[in-house]
N, C-alpha and C positions, 0 to 999 in steps of 0.2 A: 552604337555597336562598340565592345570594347576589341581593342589590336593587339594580338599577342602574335610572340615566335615560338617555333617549335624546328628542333633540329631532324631534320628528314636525312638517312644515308650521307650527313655531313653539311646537307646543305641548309639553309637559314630559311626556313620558310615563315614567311609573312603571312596572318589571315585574322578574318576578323570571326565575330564571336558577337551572337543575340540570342535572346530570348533562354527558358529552362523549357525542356519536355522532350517530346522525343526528336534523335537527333537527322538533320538535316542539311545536306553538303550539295552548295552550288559550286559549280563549275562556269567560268566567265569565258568568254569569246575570245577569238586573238587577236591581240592588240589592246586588249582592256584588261581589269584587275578587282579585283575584291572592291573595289571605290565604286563601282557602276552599279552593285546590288545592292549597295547599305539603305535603300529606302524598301524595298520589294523582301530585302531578310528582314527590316524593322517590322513591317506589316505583318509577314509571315508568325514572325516570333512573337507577335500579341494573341495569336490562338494557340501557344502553348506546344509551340517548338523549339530546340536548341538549334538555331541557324548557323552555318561556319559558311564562310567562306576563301579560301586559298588565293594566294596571288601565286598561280601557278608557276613552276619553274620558266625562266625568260621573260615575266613577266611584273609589272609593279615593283614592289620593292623584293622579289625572289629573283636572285641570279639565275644567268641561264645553264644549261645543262652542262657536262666539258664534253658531252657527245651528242652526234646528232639524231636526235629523238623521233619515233611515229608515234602512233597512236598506243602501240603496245607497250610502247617505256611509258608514259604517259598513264596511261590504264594502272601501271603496276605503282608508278608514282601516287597515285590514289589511295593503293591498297595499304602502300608502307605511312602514307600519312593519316588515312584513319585509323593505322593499327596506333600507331605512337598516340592517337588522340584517345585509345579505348574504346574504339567503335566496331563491336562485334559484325552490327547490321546497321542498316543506313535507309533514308528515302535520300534519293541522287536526281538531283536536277541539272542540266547541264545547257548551254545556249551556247549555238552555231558550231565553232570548234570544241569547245564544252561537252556542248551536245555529241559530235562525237567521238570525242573520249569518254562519255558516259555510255555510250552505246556498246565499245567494244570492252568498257569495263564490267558490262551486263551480263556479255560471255565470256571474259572472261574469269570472273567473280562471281558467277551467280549466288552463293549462298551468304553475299555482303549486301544487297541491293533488297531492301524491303519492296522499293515502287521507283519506278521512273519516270521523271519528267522532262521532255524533250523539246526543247526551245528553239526552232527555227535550225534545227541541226544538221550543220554540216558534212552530212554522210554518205551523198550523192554524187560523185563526180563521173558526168558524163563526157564522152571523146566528142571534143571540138568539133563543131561543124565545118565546112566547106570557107566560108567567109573567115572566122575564126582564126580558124589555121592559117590563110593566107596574110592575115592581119601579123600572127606572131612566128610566121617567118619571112615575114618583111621586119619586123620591130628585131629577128635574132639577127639578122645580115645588118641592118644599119647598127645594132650594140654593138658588133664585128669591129665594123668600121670607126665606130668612136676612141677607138685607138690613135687615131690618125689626127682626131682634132687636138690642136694641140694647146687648148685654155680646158683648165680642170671645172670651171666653175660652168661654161656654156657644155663640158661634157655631162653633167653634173645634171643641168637641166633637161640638154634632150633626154638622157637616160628617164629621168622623171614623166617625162611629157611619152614616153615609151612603152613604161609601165602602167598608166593610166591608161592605153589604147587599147592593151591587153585584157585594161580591166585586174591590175594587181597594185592596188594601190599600198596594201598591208604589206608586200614584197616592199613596194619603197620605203615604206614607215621602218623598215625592220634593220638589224645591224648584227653582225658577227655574224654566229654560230646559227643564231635563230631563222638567218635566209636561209640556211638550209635546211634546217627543220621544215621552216613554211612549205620550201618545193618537195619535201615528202611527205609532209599531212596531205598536200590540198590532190595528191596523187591518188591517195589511199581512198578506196571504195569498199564502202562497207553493206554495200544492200543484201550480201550472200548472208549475211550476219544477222539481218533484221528477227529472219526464221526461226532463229535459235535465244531470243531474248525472252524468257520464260515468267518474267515478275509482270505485274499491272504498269501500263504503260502510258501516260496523258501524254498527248503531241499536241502541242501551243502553236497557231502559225498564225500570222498576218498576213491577207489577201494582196496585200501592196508590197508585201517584200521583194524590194528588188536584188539582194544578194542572193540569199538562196530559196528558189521558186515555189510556190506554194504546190507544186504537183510533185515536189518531193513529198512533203507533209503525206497526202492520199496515197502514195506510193507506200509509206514507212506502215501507214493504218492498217495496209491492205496485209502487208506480210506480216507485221508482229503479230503475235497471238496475242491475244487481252489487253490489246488496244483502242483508247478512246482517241476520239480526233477532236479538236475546238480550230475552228477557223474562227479570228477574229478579226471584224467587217472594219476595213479603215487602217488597222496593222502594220506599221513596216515591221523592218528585221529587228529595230532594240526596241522591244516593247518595254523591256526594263526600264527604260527612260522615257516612251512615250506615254504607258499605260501602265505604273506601276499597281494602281488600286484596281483594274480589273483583272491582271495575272497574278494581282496574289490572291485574290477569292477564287480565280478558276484552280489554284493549285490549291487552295485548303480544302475546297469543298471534293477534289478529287483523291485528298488524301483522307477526307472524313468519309469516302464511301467505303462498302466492306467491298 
């Protein structure tokens, strides 16, 4: 893949670039970068597509935003970088966080999105259960309390050991600006939206993904219109690295149907 920049609203955006034909824009997960799909757009782009991929703002080698971002600056972030690319219309694939920013840039773009491909996407956030919730307001009183300890580096660590119990490990990966991003994506529920996603729709899921459940996947089927479903037996959440030669045949051959 070749690595080119392109100036977006002032910002430096990083992305990569395979294959000639018709064009094709992945969208990577959070906490990853246009690095994680250079074998799965190499594939792609030998049946005779233009693959890009973005290292989206706060991400890889693209700065992050200087405001705090949802889904919807992110959506439009899309529109303004395939406008600068010359991309009237687009096939959009997006995985987990990917996925949904590709979702709410479905509705909100729709006359940009030739097809969509939905990769274990992130667009389900259900209220905490019972157990849950007591877990992360015990984890928010003892964060309280980590004021008190008075070594940075043992503070440093429970905090860590805190966020794992919650189950937010990408909160701890993360820095600046972009924790707050994260605590406003992972808020944002988009199922009222599913309804309104009007292009041809392939949803990818792996039976074993333990981040985001495969009863979202049957959930997303059920309400999009002209939706296919692929449960793939054995799957975790980054098939991109697990399976890259079986998701890129499931996505050509769902881009080669009428």
């Amino acid at each position: 893949m070749r690595e080119k920049k392109e100036s977006v609203n002032g910002t430096q955006i990083n992305y990569k670039v395979a294959g000639e034909g018709r064009p094709l824009l992945i969208l990577h997960g959070w906490g990853s970068s246009s690095d994680s799909w250079v074998k799965v757009a190499e594939l792609i782009a030998e049946k005779g597509y233009a693959v890009i991929a973005p290292d989206l703002p706060g991400f890889g080698k693209t700065s992050a935003p200087s405001a705090v971002w949802g889904v919807e600056e992110y959506a439009d972030f899309v529109n303004d970088f395939a406008q600068k690319l010359g991309l009237r219309k687009f096939i959009l694939t997006g995985h987990s966080f990917g996925g949904q920013m590709a979702i709410q840039f479905a509705v909100q773009h729709p006359e940009k999105a030739e097809k969509l491909v939905l990769l274990a996407a992130a667009a389900v956030r259900r209220t905490p259960g019972v157990a849950k919730k007591l877990v992360m307001a015990v984890a928010k009183s003892v964060s309280f309390l980590l004021y008190l300890v008075p070594f940075e580096d043992l503070r440093h660590n429970i905090k860590n050991a805190l966020y794992m119990a919650i189950r937010r490990p990408d909160y701890m990966k993360t820095q600046g600006i972009m924790r707050d991003v994260f605590k406003k994506v992972i808020t944002q529920d988009l199922t009222a939206k599913f309804s309104k996603i009007s292009v041809p729709t392939l949803i990818i899921w792996g039976d074993k993904d333990e981040m985001t459940p495969v009863q979202d996947a049957y959930l997303m089927d059920e309400l999009i219109p002209n939706s296919k479903l692929e449960v793939i037996e054995g799957g975790k959440h980054a098939l991109n690295f697990q399976m890259p030669e079986k998701l890129s045949v499931s996505i050509t051959q769902f881009l080669g149907s009428s």
